[in-house]
Biotite code that builds the C-alpha atoms (Angstrom):
import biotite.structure as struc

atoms = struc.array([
    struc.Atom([-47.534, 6.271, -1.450], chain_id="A", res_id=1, res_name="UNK", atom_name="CA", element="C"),
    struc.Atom([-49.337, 4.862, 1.556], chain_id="A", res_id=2, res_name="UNK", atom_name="CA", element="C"),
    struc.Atom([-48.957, 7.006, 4.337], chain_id="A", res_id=3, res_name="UNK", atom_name="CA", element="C"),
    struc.Atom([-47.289, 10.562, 5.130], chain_id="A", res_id=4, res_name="UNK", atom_name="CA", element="C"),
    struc.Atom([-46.640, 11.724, 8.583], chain_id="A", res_id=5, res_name="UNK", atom_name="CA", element="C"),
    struc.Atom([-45.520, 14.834, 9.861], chain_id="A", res_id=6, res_name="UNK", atom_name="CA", element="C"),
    struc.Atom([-42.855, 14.349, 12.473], chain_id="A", res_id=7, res_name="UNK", atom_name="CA", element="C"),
    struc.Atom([-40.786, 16.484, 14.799], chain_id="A", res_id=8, res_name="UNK", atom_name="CA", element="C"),
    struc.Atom([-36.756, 15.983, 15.069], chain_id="A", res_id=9, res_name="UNK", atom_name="CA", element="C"),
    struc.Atom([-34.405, 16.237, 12.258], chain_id="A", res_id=10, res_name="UNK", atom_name="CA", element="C"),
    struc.Atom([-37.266, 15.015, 9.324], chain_id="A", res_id=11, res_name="UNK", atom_name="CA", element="C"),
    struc.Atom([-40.008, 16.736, 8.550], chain_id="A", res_id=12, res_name="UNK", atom_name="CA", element="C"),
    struc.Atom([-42.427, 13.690, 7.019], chain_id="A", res_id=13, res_name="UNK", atom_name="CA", element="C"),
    struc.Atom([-41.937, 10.585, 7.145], chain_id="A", res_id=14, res_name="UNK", atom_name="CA", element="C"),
    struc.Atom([-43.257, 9.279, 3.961], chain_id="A", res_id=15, res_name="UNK", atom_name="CA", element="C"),
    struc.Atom([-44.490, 4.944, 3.826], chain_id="A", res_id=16, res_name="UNK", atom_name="CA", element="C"),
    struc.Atom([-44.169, 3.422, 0.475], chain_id="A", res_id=17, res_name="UNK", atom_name="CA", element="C"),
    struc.Atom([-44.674, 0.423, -1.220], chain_id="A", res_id=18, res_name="UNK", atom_name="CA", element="C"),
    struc.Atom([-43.357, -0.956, -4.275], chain_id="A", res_id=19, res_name="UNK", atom_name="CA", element="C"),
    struc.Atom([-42.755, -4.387, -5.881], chain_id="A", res_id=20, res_name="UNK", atom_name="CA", element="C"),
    struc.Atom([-38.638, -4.172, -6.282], chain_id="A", res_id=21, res_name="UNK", atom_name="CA", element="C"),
    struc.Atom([-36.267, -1.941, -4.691], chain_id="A", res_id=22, res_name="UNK", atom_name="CA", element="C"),
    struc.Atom([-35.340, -0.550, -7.878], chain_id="A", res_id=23, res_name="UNK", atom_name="CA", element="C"),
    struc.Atom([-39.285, 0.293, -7.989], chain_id="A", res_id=24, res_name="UNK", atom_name="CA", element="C"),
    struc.Atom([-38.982, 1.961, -5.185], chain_id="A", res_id=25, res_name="UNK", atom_name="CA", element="C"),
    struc.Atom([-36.056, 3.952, -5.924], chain_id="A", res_id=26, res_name="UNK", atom_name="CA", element="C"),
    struc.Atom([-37.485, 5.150, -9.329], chain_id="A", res_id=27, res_name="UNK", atom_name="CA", element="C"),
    struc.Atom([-40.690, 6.512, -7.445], chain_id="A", res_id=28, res_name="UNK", atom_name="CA", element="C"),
    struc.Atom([-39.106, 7.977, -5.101], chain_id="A", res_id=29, res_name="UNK", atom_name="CA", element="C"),
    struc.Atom([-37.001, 10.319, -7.602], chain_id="A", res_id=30, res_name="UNK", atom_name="CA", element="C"),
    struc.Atom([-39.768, 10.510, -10.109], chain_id="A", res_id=31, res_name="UNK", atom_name="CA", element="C"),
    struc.Atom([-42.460, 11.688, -7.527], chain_id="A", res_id=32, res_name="UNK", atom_name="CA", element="C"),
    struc.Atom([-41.202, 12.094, -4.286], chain_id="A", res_id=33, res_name="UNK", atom_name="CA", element="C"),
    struc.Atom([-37.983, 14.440, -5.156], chain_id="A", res_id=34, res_name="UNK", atom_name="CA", element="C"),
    struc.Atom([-40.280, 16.620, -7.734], chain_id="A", res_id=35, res_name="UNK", atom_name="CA", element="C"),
    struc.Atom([-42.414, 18.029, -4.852], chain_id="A", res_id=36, res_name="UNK", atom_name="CA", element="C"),
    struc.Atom([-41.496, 21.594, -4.657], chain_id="A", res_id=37, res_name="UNK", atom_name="CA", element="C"),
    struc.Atom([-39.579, 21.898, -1.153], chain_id="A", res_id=38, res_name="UNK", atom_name="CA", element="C"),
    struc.Atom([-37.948, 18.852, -1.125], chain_id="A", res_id=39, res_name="UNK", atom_name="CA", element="C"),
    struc.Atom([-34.289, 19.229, -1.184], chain_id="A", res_id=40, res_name="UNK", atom_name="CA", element="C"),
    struc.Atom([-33.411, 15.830, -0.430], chain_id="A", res_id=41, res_name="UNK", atom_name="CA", element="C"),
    struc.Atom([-34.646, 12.093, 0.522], chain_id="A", res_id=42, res_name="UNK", atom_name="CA", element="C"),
    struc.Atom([-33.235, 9.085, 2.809], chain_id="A", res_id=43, res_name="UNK", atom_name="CA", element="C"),
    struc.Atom([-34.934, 6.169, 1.938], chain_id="A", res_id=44, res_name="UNK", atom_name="CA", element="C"),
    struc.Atom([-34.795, 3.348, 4.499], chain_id="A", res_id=45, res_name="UNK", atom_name="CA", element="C"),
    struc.Atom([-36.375, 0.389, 2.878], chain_id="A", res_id=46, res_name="UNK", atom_name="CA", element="C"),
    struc.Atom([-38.231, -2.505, 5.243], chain_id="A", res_id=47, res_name="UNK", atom_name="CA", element="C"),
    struc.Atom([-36.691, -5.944, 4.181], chain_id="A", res_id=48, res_name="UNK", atom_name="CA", element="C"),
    struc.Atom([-38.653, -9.095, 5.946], chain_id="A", res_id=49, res_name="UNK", atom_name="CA", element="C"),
    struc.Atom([-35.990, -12.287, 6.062], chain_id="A", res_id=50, res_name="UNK", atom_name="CA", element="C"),
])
């Protein structure tokens, strides 16, 4: 993880992340991310530069 934010509207944090594949990033996210007590569920929007 890079950087968390707390926001206001309907998230809570808003979480940056960097990994070296999507699937990478996917596997974080549910290995650390989702295990967080509280955290009932994730949308992951991943930044693609073309």
């Amino acid at each position: 993880m890079i950087q968390a934010e707390d926001v206001t509207g309907p998230y809570d944090v808003i979480v940056r992340a960097q990994a070296d594949t999507v699937d990478e990033l996917g596997r974080m996210v549910v290995a650390k991310v989702q295990q967080v007590d509280g955290i009932t569920r994730t949308l992951t929007c991943p930044v693609v530069h073309l």
